[in-house]
C-alpha positions as CSV (number, residue, x, y, z in Angstrom):
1,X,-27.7,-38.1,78.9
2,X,-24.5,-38.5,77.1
3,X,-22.2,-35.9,75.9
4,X,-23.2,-36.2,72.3
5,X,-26.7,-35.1,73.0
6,X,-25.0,-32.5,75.5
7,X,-23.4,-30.7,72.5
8,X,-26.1,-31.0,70.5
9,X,-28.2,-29.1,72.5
10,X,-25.5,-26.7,72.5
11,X,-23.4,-27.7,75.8
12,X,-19.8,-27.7,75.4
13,X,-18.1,-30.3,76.4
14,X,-16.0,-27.9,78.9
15,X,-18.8,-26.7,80.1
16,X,-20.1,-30.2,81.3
17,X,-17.1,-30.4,82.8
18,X,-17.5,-27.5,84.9
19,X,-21.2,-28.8,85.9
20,X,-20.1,-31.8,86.7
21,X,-17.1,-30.8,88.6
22,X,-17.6,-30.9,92.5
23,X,-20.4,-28.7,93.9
24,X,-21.9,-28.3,90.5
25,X,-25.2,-29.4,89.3
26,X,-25.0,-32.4,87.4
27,X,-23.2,-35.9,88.7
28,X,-21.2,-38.1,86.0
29,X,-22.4,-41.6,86.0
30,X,-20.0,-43.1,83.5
31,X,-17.6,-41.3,81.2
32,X,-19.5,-39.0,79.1
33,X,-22.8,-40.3,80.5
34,X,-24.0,-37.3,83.1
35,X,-27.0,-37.3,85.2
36,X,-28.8,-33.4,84.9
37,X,-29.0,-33.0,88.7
38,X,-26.9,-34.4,91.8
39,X,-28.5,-36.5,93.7
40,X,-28.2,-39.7,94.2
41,X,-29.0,-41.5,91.1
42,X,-32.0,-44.3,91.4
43,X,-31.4,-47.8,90.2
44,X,-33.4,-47.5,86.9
45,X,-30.8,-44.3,86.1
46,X,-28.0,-46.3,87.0
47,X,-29.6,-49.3,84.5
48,X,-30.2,-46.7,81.9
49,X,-26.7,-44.9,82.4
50,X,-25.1,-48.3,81.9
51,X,-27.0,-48.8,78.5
52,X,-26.5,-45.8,77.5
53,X,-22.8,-45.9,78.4
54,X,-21.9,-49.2,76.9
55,X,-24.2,-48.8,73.8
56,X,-26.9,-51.3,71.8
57,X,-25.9,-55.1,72.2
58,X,-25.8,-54.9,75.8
59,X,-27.9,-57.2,77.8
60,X,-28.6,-56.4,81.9
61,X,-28.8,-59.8,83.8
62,X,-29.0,-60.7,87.1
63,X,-30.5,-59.8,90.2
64,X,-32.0,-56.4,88.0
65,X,-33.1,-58.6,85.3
66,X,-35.5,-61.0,87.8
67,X,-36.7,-57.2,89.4
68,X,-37.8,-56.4,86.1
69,X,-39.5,-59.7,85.0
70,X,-41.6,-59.1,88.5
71,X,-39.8,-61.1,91.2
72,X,-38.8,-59.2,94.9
73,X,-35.1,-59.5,94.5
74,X,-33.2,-57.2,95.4
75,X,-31.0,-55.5,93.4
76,X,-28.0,-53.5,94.7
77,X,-24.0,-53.0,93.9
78,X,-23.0,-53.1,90.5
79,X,-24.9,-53.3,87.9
80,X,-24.6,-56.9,85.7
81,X,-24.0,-56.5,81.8
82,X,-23.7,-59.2,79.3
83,X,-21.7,-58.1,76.3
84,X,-21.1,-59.6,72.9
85,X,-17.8,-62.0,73.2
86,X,-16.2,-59.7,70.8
87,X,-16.9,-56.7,72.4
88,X,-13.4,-54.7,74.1
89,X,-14.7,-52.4,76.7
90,X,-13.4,-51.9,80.4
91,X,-16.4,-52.0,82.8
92,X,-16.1,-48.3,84.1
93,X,-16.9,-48.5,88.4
94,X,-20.3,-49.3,89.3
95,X,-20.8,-52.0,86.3
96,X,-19.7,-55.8,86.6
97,X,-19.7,-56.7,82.6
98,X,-19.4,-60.7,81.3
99,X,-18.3,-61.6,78.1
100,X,-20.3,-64.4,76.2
101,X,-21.0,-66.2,72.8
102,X,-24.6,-66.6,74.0
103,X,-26.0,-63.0,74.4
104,X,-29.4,-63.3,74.7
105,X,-32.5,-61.9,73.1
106,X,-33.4,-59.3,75.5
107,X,-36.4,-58.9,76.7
108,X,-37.5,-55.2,76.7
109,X,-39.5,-54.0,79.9
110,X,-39.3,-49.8,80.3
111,X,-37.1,-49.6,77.3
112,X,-34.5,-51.3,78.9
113,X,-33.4,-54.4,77.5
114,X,-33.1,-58.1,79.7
115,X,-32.2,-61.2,80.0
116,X,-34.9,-63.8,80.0
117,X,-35.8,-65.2,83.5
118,X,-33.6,-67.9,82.7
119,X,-30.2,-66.6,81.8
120,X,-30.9,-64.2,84.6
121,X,-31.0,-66.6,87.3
122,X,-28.6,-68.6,86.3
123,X,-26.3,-65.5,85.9
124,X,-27.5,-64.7,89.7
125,X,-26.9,-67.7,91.1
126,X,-23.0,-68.9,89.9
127,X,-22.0,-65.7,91.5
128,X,-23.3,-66.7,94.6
129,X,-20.5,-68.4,96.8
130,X,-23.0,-69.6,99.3
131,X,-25.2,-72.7,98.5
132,X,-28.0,-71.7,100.7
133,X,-28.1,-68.0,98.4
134,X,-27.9,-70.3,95.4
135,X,-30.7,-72.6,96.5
136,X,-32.8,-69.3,97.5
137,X,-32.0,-67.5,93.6
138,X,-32.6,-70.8,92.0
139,X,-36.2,-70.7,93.8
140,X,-37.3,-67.1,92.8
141,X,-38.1,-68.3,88.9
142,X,-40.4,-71.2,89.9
143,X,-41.9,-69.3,92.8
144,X,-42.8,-66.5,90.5
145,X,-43.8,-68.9,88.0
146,X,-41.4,-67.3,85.2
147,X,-39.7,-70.7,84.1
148,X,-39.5,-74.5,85.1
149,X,-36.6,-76.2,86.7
150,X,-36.0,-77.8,83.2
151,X,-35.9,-74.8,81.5
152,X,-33.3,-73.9,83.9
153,X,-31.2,-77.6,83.3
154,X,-31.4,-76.6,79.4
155,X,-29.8,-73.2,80.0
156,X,-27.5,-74.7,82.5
157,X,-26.0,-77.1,80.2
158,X,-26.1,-74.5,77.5
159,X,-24.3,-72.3,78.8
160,X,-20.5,-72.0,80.1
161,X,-19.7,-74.4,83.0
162,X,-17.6,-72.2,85.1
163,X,-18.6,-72.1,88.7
164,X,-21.9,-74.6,87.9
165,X,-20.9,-76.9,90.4
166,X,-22.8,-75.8,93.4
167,X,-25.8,-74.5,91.0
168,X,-26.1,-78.0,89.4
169,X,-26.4,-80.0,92.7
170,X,-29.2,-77.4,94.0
171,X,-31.0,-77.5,90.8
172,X,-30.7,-81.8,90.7
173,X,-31.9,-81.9,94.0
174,X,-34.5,-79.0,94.1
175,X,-38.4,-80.2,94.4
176,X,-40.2,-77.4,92.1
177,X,-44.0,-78.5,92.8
178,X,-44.1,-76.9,96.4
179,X,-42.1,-74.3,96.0
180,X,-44.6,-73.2,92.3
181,X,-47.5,-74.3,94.4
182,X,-46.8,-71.5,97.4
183,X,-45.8,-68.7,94.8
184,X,-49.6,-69.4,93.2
185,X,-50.9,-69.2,96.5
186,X,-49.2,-66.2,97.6
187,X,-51.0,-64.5,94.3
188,X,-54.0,-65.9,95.4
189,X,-53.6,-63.7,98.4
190,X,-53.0,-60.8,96.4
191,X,-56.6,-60.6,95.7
192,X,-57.6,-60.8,98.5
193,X,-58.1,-58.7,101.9
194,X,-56.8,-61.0,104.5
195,X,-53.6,-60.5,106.9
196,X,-50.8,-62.3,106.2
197,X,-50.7,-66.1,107.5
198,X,-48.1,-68.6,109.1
199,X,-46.7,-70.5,106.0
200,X,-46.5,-74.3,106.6
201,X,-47.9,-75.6,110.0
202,X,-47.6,-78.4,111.9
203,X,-50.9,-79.0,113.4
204,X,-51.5,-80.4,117.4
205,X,-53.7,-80.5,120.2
206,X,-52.9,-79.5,123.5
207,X,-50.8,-82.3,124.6
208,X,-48.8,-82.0,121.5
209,X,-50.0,-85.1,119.2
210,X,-49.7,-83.8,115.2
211,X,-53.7,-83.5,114.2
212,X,-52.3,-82.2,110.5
213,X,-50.4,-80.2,108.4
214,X,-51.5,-76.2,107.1
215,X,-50.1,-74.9,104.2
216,X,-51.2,-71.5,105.3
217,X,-52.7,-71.2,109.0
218,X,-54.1,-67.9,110.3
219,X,-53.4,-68.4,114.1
220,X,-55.4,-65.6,115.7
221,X,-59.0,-67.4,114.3
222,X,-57.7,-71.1,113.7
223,X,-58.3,-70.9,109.9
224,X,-56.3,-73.9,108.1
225,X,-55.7,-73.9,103.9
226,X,-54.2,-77.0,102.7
227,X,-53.9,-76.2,98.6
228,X,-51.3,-78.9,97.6
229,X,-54.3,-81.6,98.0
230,X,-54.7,-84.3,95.7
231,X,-57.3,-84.5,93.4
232,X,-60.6,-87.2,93.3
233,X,-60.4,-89.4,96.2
234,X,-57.3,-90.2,98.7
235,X,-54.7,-87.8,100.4
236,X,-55.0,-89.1,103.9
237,X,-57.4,-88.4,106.3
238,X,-55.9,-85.5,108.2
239,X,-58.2,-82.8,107.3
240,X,-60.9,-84.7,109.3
241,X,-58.5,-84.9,112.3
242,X,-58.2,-81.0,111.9
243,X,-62.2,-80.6,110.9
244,X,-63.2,-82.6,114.0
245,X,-61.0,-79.8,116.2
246,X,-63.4,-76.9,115.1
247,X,-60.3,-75.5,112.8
248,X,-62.2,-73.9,109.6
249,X,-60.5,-75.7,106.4
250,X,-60.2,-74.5,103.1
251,X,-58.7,-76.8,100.6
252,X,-57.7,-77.0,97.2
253,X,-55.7,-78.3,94.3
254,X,-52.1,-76.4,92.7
255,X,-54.3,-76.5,89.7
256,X,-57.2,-74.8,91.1
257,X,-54.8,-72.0,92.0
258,X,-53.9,-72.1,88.9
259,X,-56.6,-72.2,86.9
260,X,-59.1,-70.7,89.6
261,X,-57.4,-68.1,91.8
262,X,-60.4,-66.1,92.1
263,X,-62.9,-68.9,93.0
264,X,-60.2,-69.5,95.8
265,X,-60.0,-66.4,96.9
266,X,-63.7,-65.9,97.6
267,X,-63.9,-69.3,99.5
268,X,-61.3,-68.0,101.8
269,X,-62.4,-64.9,102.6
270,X,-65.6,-66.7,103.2
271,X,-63.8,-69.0,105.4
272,X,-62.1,-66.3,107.0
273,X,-65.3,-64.9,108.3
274,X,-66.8,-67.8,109.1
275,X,-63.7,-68.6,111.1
276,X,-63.7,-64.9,112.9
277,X,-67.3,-66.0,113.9
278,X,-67.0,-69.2,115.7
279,X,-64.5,-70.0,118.9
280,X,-60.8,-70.4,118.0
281,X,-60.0,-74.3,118.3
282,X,-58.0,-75.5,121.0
283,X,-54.6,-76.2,119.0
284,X,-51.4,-75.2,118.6
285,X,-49.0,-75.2,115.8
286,X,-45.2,-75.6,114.6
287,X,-43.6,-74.5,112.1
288,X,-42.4,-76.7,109.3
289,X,-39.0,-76.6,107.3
290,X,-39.8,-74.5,105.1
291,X,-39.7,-75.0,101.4
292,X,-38.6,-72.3,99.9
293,X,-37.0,-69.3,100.6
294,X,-38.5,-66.7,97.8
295,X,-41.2,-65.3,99.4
């Protein structure tokens, strides 16, 4: 609440003061922003005491932005504010404000307004000093499904070119079909009741000799999903390798997760039965490199 509303409701400004002071009730957030008790504020206060402090036109990007748009990212420290170019105010502690031409349109999500996916992980990522952080941020959009890697090129060479270096040769050299693929998959789980699999497993017998690969592999049973298959005819032979072991094999197409998560979700769970039913296989598997980091 901020002190204008405070005095309206008949609060004097000394008497916030007093209430704010130490001991008292309420806890200042910003200057004349107060929180009306004094505990520790949550993040969506802090977001909110941030609007509220630095008034309409203000844009929250960042790792807050991506929270709100739906992506696990979290979001801690101070809290990331795009403001018009023309704009004069000092960021107050606990807010980390950027000045730009290009504010924007906000997208509104709890009446609190964001960048698009976008600007927000572009905004993430060139304050990251470590490559392997940006390659990780640069992942969470397509993952999610929330924007394309051109989408991110366009905003890239849009936007300023301070500290791009490092984002630029992730993005050029960042593969976005597995990396979609396993965040559609990972929703196709969602609707499902099954525990959490292995992620990208090398298939192999006993003696070690690769039989196939898993994109998802539930260990305990020997259940195998391969869903970055390739549609009609072709794709190798390596599902018959991992068939002829006993391993139960679902497999599918990125566009049948897509377009069918449901269907897919009801043929593993029938798999996963069917698999729980019959004796595990006698393999063994290893992990891959992984391909991305945002689950």
């Amino acid at each position: 609440m901020n002190l204008e509303q405070l005095r309206r409701a008949g609060v004097s400004d000394r008497r916030t003061r007093r209430l704010c002071g130490p001991g008292g009730p309420w806890r200042r957030l910003h200057p004349g922003v107060v929180l009306l008790r004094n505990t520790a504020p949550t993040r969506q206060q802090l977001l909110h005491a941030a609007v509220v402090h630095y008034g309409p036109g203000v844009v929250i990007t960042g790792a807050d932005a991506l929270q709100a748009h739906g992506v696990k990212c979290p979001a801690e420290g101070d809290v990331s504010l795009l403001v018009p170019q023309h704009c004069r105010v000092v960021a107050s502690e606990g807010a980390r404000l950027a000045r730009t031409a290009r504010l924007p349109d906000p997208v509104e999500v709890d009446g609190l307004p964001f960048a698009p996916p976008a600007r927000a992980t572009l905004d993430l990522a060139r304050s990251e000093p470590d490559p392997a952080r940006v390659r990780q941020v640069l992942t969470m959009p397509l993952y999610w499904g929330l924007c394309d890697r051109q989408e991110l090129l366009t905003e890239l060479e849009e936007g300023s070119q301070r500290g791009t270096a490092v984002v630029r040769k992730v993005l050029r050299e960042l593969d976005e079909g597995p990396i979609q693929a396993h965040g559609l998959a990972a929703r196709v789980l969602d609707l499902v009741p099954l525990p959490p699999p292995s992620w990208d497993q090398t298939i192999c017998d006993r003696r070690g000799r690769r039989l196939g690969e898993a994109d998802a592999w539930w260990d305990e049973l020997g259940l195998a999903w391969q869903y970055r298959c390739t549609p009609g005819p072709g794709g190798g032979f390596s599902h018959l390798a991992l068939a002829a072991t006993g391993i139960v094999l679902v497999r599918c197409t990125a566009g049948q997760l897509r377009q069918a998560p449901r269907e897919v979700a009801q043929e593993l769970a029938r798999a996963y039965g069917e698999a729980s039913r019959t004796p595990r296989p006698k393999v063994r598997a290893v992990p891959q490199t992984p391909i991305g980091d945002a689950a």
